[in-house]
C-alpha positions in Angstrom: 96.5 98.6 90.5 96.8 95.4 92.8 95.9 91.6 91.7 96.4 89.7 95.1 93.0 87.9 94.5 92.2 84.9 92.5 89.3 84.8 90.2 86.8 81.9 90.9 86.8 78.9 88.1 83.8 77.6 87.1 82.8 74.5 88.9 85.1 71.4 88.1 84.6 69.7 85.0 86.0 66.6 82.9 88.7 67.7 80.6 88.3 67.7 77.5 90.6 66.8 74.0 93.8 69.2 74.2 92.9 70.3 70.4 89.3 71.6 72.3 90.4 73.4 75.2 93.2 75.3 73.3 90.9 76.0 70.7 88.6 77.3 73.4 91.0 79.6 74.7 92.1 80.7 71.3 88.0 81.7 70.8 88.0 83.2 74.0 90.9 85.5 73.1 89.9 86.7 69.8 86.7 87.6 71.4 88.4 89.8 73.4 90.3 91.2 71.3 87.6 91.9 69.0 86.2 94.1 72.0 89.4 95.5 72.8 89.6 96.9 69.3 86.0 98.3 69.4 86.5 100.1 72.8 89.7 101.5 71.5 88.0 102.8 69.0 85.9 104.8 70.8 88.8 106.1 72.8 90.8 106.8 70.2 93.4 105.2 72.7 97.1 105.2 71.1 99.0 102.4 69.7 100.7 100.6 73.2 104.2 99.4 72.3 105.1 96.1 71.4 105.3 93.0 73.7 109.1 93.5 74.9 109.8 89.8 74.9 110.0 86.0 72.8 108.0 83.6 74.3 108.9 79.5 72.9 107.2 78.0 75.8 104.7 78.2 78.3 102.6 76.4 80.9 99.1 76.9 82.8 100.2 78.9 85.3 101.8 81.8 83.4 98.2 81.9 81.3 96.0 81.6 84.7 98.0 84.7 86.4 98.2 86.3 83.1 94.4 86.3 83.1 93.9 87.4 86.1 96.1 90.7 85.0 93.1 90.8 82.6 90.4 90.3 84.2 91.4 92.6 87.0 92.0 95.5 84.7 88.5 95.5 83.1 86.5 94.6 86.2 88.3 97.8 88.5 87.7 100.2 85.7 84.3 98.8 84.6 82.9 98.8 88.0 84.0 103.0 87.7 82.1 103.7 84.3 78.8 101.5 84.8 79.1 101.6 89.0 78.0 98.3 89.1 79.5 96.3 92.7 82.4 94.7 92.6 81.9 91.2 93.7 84.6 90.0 95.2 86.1 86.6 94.3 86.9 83.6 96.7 89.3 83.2 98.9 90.7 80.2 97.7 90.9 78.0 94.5 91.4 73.8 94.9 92.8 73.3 91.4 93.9 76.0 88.9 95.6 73.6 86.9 93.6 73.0 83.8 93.3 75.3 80.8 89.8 75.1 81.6 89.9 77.9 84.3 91.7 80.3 81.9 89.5 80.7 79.6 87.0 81.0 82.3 88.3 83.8 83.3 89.5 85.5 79.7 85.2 85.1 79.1 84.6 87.1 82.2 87.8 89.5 81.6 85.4 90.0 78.1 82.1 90.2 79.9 83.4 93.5 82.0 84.7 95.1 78.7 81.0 94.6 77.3 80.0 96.3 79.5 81.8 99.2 78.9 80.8 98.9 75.8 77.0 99.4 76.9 76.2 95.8 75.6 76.7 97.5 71.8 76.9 94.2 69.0 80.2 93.7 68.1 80.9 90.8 65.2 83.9 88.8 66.1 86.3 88.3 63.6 86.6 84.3 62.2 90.5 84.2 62.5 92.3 80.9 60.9 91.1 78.0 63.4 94.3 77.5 65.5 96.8 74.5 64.8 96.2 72.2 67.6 98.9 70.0 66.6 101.8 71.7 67.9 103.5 71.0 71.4 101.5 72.1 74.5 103.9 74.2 75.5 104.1 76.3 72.5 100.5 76.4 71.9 100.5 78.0 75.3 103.4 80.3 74.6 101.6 81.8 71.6 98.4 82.5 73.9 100.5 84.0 76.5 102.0 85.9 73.8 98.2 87.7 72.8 97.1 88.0 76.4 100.1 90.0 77.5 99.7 92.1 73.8 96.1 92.3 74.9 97.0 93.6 78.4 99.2 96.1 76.7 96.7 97.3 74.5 94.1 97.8 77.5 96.7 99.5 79.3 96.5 102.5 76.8 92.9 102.1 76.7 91.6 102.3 79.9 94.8 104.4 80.6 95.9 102.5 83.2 98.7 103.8 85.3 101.0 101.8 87.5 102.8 103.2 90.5 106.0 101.9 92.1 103.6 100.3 94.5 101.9 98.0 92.2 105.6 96.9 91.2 106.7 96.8 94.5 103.5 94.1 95.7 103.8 91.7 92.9 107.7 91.3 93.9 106.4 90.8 97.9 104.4 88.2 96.5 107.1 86.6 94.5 109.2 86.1 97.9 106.2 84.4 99.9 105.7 82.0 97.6 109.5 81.4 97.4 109.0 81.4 101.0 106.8 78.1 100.4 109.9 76.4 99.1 112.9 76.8 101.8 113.0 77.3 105.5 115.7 79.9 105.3 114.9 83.0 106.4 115.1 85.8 104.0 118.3 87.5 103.6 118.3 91.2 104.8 117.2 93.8 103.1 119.4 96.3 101.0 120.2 99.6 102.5 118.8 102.7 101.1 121.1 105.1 99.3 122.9 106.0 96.5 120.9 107.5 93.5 117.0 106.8 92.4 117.0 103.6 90.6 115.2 104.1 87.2 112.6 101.8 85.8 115.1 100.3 83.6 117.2 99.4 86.6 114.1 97.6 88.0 113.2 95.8 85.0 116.7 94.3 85.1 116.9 93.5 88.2 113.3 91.6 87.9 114.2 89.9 84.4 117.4 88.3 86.4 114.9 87.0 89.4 113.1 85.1 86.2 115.7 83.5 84.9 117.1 82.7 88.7 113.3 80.8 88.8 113.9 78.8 85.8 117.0 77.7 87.1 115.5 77.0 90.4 112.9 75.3 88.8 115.3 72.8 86.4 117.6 72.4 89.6 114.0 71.3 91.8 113.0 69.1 88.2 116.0 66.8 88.6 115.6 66.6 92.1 112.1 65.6 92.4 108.9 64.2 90.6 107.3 66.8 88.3 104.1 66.2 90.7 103.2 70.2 91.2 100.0 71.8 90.5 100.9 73.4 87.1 103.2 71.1 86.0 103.1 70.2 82.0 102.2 66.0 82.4 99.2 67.8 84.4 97.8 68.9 81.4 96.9 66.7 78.5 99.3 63.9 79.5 102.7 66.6 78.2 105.8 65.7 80.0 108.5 68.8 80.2 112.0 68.1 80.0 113.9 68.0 83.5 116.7 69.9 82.0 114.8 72.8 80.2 112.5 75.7 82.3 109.2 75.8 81.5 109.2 79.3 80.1 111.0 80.1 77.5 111.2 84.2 77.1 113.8 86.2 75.5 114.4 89.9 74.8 112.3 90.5 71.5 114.6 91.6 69.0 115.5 95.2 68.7 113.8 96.0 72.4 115.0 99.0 74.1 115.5 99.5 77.7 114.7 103.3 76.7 111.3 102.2 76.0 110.8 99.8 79.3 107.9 101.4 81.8 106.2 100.2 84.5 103.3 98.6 83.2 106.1 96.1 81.2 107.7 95.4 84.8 104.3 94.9 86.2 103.8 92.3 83.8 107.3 91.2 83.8 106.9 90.1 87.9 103.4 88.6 87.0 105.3 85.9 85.4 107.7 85.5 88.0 105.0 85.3 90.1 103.5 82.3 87.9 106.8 80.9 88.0 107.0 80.6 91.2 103.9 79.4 91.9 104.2 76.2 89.3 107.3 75.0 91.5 104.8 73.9 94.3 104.0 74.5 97.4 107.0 72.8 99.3 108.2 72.6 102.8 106.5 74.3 105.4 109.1 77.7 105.1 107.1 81.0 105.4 108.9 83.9 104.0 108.6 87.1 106.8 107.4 90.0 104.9 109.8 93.1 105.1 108.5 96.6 106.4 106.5 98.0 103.8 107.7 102.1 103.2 104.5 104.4 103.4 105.6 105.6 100.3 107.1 103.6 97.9 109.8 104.6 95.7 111.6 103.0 92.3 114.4 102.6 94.8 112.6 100.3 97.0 111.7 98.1 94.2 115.0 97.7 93.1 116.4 96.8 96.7 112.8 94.2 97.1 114.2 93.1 93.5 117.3 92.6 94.7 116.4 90.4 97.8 114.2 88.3 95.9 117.3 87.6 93.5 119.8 86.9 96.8 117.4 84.2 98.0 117.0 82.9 94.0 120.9 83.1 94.4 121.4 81.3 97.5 118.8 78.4 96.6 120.1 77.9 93.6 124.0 78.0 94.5 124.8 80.3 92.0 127.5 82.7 92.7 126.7 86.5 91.3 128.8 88.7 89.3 130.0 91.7 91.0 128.8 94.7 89.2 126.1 92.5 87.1 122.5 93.9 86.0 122.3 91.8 82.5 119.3 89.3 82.0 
């Protein structure tokens, strides 16, 4: 499963309160969830292990590509149980930087899933009205939190699987849009060898190029104006502090690498992704893609991994530790 696309917002609007548009979103997700449940029902899908990670903060960009994860998973599988076309989404977006947009596409994301449930009536549930008061940035780090816990959940459901492929395109991704941001070229590519790299290995090796990107991005925050497309004083007038990254994630207590797989990597370079794309679009550097292997294996992951973190490294003038894999 690829998401290279973006999913067309509706057309431009005024933005309203912060209280309305997170309480929007909040609607938008329990509505989904509400139909997640039902269809899992059905499928008597198994319970999907629990989110791997703590999330304190967030910002728009980590909820729009989050979506997208969504909204992609229902529409490929719904077009294959009601074969119904796929239309295909524009090629380009102007603004993705309001909250508005996300729950945009959360609604459709929960307009496939009806589908699949053949239009049946399913009564939302009236959850506690959500407490608009708090910061921005933790509002929007509890929402990330249920997206990602619903993207698990439809995982199991519409029994997703994700091949070393899937992983292996989101992290090509990550290194064009770092591409945006320097005009070095990118530093060569790992040699193959040695033994298969596990998922485990991967995940590591991904959770280090996300906390590279927040240091990136608090290096670029006291060098320049936070004038990018998802920065926070974007979105109902919140300023982020220079010296703190806008996601906050942390191992959840008690996670396992034993119980790491691909879909939690998959998700795992989404936000990396969504990092990377809130730093802006730069200079005029264009990162050179690498020769794609006709098969793709764990190990090439881990060596596209590991050039995306040498040019994290090298932009952010951080000098690795031999032997290191920790996040």
């Amino acid at each position: 499963m690829v998401v290279n696309a973006v999913v067309v917002p509706s057309p431009r609007a005024a933005l309203a309160s912060p209280g309305n548009v997170f309480e929007r979103l909040d609607q938008a997700i329990a509505r989904l969830q509400t139909d997640i449940d039902a269809l899992r029902l059905s499928a008597e899908a198994s319970d999907p292990e629990p989110v791997l990670w703590l999330i304190a903060a967030a910002r728009p960009s980590h909820l729009y590509y989050t979506a997208q994860n969504l909204f992609w998973k229902v529409r490929l599988r719904a077009v294959e149980v009601t074969s119904a076309p796929c239309v295909g989404p524009d090629s380009a977006v102007d603004d993705i930087a309001t909250l508005d947009v996300v729950v945009d596409v959360v609604k459709r994301a929960d307009h496939e899933l009806r589908r699949m449930l053949n239009g049946a009536a399913v009564a939302a549930s009236a959850g506690a009205p959500m407490a608009t008061d708090e910061p921005a940035a933790r509002l929007a780090a509890s929402l990330l939190t249920r997206m990602l816990a619903a993207s698990r959940q439809l995982d199991t459901t519409l029994r997703i699987e994700y091949a070393p492929s899937d992983i292996y395109d989101r992290i090509d991704e990550g290194l064009r849009l770092l591409g945006r941001l320097t005009d070095e070229p990118l530093p060569p590519l790992p040699a193959p060898g040695g033994a298969e790299r596990s998922v485990a290995d991967v995940y590591l090796r991904v959770f280090r190029c996300l906390r590279l990107s927040q240091v990136l991005e608090v290096k670029r925050s006291l060098q320049t104006e936070r004038g990018r497309k998802f920065a926070l004083s974007q979105w109902h007038g919140v300023d982020a502090a220079t010296n703190a990254p806008s996601l906050q994630i942390d191992p959840a207590k008690g996670a396992d690498l034993a119980d790491v797989d691909r879909a939690d990597v998959y998700d795992l370079a989404t936000l990396v992704i969504a990092h990377l794309a809130g730093l802006g679009e730069g200079g005029s550097g264009q990162a050179a893609a690498y020769a794609r292997p006709p098969v793709v294996t764990s190990s090439d992951v881990y060596r596209l991994a590991s050039a995306l973190e040498s040019q994290l490294l090298k932009m952010t003038g951080i000098t690795p530790r031999a032997g290191s894999d920790a996040g």
